[in-house]
N, C-alpha and C positions, 0 to 999 in steps of 0.2 A: 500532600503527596503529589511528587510529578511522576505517574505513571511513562512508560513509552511503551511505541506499540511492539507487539507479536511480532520475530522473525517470519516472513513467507514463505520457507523454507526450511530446510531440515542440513542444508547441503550436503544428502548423501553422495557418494562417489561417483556415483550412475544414473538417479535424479534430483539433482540439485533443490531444485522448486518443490516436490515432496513433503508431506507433512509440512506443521507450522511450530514454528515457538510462544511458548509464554505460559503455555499451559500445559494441561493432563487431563484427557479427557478419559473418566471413572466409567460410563455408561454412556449407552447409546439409546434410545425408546424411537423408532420409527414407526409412522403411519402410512402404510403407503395403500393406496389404490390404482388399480390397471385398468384400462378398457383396450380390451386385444383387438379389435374390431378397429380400433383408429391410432393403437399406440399409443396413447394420451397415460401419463404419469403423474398422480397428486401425491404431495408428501409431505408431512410432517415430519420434521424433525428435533427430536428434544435431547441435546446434548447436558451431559453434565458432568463438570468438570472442574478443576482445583488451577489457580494461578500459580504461577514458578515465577513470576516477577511483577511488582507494580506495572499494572498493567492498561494500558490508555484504549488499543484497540486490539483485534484478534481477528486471525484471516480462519478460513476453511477453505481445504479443495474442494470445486464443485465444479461438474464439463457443462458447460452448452444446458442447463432447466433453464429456468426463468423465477428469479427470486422475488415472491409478492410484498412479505413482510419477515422482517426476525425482531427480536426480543431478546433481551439480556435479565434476568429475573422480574421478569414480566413487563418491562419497562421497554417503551421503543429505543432501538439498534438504529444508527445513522448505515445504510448499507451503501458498498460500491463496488465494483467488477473491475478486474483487469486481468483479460483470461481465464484461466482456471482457477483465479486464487479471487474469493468472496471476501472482503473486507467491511467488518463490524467495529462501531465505533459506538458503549456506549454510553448510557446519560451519566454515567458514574465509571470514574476510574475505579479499577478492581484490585486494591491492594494485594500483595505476596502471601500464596497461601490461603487466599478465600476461596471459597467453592461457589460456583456457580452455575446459574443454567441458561442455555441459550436455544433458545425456540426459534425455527426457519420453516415459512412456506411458502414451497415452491411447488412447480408443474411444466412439465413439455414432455416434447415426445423426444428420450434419451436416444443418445446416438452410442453408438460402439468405438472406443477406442484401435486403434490400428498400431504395434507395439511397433518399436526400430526393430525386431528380427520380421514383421510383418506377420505376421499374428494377432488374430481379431479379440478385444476382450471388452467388458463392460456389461452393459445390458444388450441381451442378443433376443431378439425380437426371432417369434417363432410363427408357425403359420397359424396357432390357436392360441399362444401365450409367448412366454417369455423365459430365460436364462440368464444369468448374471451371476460374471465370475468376473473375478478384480485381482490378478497377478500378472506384473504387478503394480497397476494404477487404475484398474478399470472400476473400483465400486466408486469413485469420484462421478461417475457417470449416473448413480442412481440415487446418491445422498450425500450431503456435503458433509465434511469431518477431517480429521484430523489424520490422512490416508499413508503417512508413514508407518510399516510394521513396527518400530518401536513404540507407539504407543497404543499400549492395547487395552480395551475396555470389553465389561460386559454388554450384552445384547439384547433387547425384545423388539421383534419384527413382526407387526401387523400386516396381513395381507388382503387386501379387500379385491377380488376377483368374481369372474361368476361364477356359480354354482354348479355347472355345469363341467369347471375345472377342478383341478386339485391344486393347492397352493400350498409351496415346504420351503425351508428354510433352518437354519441352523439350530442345532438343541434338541429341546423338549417344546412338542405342543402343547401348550397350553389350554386353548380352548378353539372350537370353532361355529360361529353365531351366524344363522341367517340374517343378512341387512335388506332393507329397501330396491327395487331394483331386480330381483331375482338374484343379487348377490350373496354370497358367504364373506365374513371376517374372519379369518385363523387367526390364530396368534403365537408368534414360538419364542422359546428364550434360549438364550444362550449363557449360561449363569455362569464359565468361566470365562477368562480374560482371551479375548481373541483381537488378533489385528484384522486391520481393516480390511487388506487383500483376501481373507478368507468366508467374508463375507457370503450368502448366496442366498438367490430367490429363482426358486423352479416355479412356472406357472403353465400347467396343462393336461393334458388328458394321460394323467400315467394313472395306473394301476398299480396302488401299495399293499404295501403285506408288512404286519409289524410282528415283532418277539422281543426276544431279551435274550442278550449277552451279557458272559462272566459272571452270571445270576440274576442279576438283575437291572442293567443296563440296558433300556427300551435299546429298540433296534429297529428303523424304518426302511424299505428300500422301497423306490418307486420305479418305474418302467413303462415306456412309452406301450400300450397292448400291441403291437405286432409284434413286440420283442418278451412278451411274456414267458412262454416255452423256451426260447433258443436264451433264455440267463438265467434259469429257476434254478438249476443245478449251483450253478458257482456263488447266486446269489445265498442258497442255504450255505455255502458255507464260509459265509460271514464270520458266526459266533466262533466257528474254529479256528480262524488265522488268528480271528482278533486273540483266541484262549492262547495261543501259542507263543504271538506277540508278547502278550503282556511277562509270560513264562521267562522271555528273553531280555525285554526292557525294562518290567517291575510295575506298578502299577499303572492301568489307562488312566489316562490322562483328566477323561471327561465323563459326561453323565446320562451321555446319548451317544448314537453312533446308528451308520446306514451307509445308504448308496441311491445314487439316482442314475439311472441308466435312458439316455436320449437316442434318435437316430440318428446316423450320421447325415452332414452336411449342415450343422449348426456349431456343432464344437469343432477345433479342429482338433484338440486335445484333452487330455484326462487331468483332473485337478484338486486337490487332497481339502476340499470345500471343507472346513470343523465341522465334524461329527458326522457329515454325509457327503462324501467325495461323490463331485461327479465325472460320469463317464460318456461320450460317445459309442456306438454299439460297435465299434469298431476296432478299438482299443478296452473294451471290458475283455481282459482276460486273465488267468489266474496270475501271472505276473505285474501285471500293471495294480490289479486289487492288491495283492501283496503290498505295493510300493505304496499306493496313496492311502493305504492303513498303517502304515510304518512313519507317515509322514504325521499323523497325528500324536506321535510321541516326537519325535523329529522335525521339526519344521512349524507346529499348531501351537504344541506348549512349549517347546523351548525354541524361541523363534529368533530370527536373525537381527543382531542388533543393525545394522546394515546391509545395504541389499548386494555390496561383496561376500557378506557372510554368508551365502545361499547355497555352496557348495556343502556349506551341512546339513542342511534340506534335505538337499538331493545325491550327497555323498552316500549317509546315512539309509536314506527312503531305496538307492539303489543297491547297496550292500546287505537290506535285507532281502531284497530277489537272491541272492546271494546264499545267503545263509537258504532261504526256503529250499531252491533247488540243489545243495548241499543236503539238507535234510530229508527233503522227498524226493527228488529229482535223481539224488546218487550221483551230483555234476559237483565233485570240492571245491571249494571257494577259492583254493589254489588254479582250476582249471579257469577258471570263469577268470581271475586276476589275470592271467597269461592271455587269456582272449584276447583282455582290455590293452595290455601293456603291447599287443601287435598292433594294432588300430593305431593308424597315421591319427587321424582325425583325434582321438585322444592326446593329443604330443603338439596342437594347436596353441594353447598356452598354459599357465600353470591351473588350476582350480580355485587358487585364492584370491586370482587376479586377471581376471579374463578383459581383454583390449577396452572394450566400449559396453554401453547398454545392448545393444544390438547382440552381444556372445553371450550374454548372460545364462542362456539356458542350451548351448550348445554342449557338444559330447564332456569336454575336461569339466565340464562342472559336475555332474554327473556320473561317468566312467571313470575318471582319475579321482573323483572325492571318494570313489568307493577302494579303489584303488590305495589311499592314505590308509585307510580304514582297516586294507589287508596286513598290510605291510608294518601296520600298528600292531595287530592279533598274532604278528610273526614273532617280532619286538620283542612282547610282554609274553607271547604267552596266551594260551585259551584261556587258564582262568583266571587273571589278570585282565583280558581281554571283556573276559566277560562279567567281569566288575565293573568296566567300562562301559558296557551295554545299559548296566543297570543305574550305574551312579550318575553318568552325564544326564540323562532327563531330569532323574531325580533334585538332581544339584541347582536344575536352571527351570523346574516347574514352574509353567504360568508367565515365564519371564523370559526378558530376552538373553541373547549370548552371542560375543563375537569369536573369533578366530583367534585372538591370543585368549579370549578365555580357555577357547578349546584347549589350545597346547600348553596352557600352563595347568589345566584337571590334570590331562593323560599325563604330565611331566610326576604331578606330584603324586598320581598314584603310583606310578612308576620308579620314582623315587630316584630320579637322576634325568639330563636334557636328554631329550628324544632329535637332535640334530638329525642325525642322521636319517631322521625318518623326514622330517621339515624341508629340510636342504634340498633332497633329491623329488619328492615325491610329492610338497604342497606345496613348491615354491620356487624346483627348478624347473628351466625352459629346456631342458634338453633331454630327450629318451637313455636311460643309461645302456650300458653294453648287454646286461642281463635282468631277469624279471626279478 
């Protein structure tokens, strides 16, 4: 066999470098330990994952740790650095199709990514613990892997912190062990498929409260304590957007579901984190919760095959503010379109194709994806419309999906091309004469 190595890249259209080739990585198992007192980050990482080609070496995104040893099925990995991209070479070429696992440990004290719109993400160091959100490149900062949303894997996240903290993370807890130290071990899983950017590690002094949604899908929310009283309202009513959601989209997605609520001046934004979005206190409001629980049918399990495709995300996640305050609010989804289609700042560029990395999460990705979305439900029809609500997660459960996916589901449910919906509304540059 002459293997070659792993692409270093994904070459998506906004980060090239992104994810790697050669493989599929099936599961993630992390080890990690914090010391909040120095910043100091140890970690294990146990990747396992299946080859897509004879395969000689394999990269991983990794920022700024410091890589002690890695292992390729227990066997030592030849490693080397060149910037974010970690290169593993090892004692055996990996034929097409074998599964594999690859063992890395590393440590330092993680740095925060800074994105092209400027906006801070990665591991966000707190004044007792820590944060870590990764959209969309920041969890590179806290474990190395394979950090393209398309390829998505299950989860188990160890957290060794002290006891004196709280430590969460994506799923279902598992268990939580006193260690050595005055420390606790948690442990959570993530048992469906999630991309990397949705990753997350809260570490500090919140205050949880657990239940169960749609019967019996645990339910965690945490909360920094000065913020206990002024979110206890909105956070009870968790179970009922998520009841109403699912009413609208068809079944949740997942097997856990929460919320983590911070002070502000550490996030600068709210982030649809699997199974437990978090929020600065700033931005928890019923609208914003509405969208980053929307986004877990939109965006968690039917996720962007590229990171153009992100106006579904966020087309989607903002069309159901939409629908809420149509349904509770007494505001038609018709008024709220007309809002949008005044807004300059909307009419910036199309929503399938925003200039640079830097637009990516400006108004038209956003306001005009919700926008297609209207003008779709006008098209077809409420309940054709709302076949569309239910079938497109359904369709792309667990998996990814791009933008001609999108338009060729709505075409064939619809049962003829939806040009005129494409043309002017997901892919022209120009505001038309009327809404």
């Amino acid at each position: 066999m002459r293997g070659t190595p792993g692409a270093s890249g994904l070459r998506d259209p906004y980060f090239p470098r992104l994810g790697n080739g050669g493989y599929d990585v099936g599961h993630y198992a992390l080890d990690l330990a914090y010391d909040p007192d120095t910043g100091r980050l140890d970690g294990t990482a146990r990747i396992t994952a299946r080859a897509t080609q004879d395969l000689s070496a394999l990269n991983l995104d990794l920022s700024g740790l410091t890589v002690a040893k890695a292992t390729v099925d227990g066997e030592p990995a030849a490693v080397s650095r060149a910037g974010d991209e970690l290169t593993l070479r090892p004692r055996d070429e990996l034929p097409l199709g074998r599964e594999f696992t690859v063992t890395v440990d590393y440590s330092g004290v993680p740095e925060p990514l800074t994105d092209p719109d400027g906006s801070t993400e990665g591991w966000l160091r707190s004044a007792d613990g820590a944060v870590a959100v990764g959209e969309p490149a920041g969890s590179m900062t806290w474990f190395p892997g394979n950090h393209h949303p398309s390829d998505k894997a299950t989860y188990e996240i160890a957290l060794t912190a002290p006891s004196r903290l709280t430590a969460l993370s994506n799923g279902v807890r598992v268990s939580a062990q006193p260690v050595s130290g005055g420390r606790t071990r948690t442990l959570w899983r993530q048992s469906e498929p999630m991309a990397g950017y949705l990753a997350t590690v809260m570490i500090g002094r919140y205050e949880t409260t657990t239940g169960t949604a749609l019967g019996e899908v645990p339910v965690v929310t945490a909360v920094e304590p000065s913020l206990v009283s002024a979110t206890a309202a909105l956070r009870a009513e968790l179970p009922t957007i998520l009841a109403r959601q699912q009413e609208r989209f068809g079944p949740y997605p997942f097997g856990a579901a929460g919320a983590v609520v911070t002070t502000d001046g550490l996030l600068g934004y709210a982030l649809e984190t699997q199974t437990r979005p978090v929020f600065p206190a700033a931005s928890f409001d019923r609208a914003t919760l509405v969208h980053e629980l929307a986004h877990q049918w939109f965006g968690n399990s039917v996720t962007p095959e590229t990171w153009q495709d992100l106006w579904l995300n966020e087309g989607f996640a903002t069309y159901a503010e939409w629908l809420y305050a149509e349904e509770y609010g007494s505001v038609p989804a018709r008024e709220s379109f007309e809002a949008a289609f005044a807004d300059d700042a909307n009419w910036a560029f199309p929503p399938a194709d925003p200039p640079t990395a830097e637009n990516l999460f400006d108004p038209p990705v956003y306001q005009r994806g919700a926008m297609v979305l209207h003008k779709l439900r006008e098209t077809l029809g409420d309940g054709v419309f709302d076949e569309l609500l239910r079938g497109w997660p359904a369709k792309h459960r667990h998996a990814n999906a791009s933008t001609e996916d999108f338009t060729s589901y709505a075409e064939a449910l619809a049962g003829r091309d939806l040009d005129e919906v494409w043309d002017v509304w997901l892919y022209g540059e120009d505001r038309p004469d009327q809404p």
